[in-house]
C-alpha positions in Angstrom: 96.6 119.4 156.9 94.4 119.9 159.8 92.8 123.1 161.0 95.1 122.8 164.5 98.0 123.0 161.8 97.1 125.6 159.6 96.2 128.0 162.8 100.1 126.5 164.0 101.5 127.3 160.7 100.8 130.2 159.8 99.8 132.1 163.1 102.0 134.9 162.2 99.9 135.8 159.3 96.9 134.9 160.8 97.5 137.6 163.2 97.4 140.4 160.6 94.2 139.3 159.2 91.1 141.3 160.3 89.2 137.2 161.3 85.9 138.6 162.6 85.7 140.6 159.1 87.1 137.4 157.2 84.2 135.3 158.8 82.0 137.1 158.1 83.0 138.3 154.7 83.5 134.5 153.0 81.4 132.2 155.6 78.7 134.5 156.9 79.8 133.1 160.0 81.1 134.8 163.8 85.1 135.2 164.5 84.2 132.6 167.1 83.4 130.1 164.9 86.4 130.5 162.7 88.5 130.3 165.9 87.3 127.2 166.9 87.2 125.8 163.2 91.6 127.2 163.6 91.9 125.5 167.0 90.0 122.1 165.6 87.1 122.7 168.5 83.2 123.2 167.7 81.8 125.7 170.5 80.7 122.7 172.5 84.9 121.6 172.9 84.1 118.8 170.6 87.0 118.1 168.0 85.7 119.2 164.7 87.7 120.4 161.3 87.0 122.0 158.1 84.7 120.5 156.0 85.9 120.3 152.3 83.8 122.8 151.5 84.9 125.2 154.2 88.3 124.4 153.7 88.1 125.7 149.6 86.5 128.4 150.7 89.2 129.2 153.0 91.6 129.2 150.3 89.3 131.4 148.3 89.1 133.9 150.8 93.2 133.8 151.2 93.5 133.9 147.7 91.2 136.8 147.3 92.7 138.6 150.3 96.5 138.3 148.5 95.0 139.3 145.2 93.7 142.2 146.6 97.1 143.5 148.6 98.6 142.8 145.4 96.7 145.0 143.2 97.0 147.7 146.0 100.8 147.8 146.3 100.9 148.2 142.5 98.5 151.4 142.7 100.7 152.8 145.2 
């Protein structure tokens, strides 16, 4: 799946997601960046996608993020 896809697909819950704080947090990188890696554009308007890299540690980052709601709701 490409980045353009993933932003697509699940734009609804990208939306409640803090990005600048994600960014930062798992790719010591700017919300920009991470928008244009979501819109498949590098900050010159050149198509560009997650590396393989990037895109595991996306999945980390998601992964971490839903463990961590999940261990909150059951505290509460």
């Amino acid at each position: 799946m490409k980045s353009k896809e993933i932003k697509q697909k699940y734009i609804e819950l990208l939306l409640d997601i803090n990005i600048a704080r994600l960014a930062r947090r798992y790719f010591g990188k700017s919300s920009g960046w991470l928008y244009h890696k979501l819109d498949g554009i590098d900050g010159n308007g050149k198509e560009t996608d997650f590396t393989p890299e990037e895109r595991e540690l996306f999945k980390g980052a998601l992964c971490d993020l839903a463990d961590r709601l999940r261990q909150a709701a059951s505290e509460i």
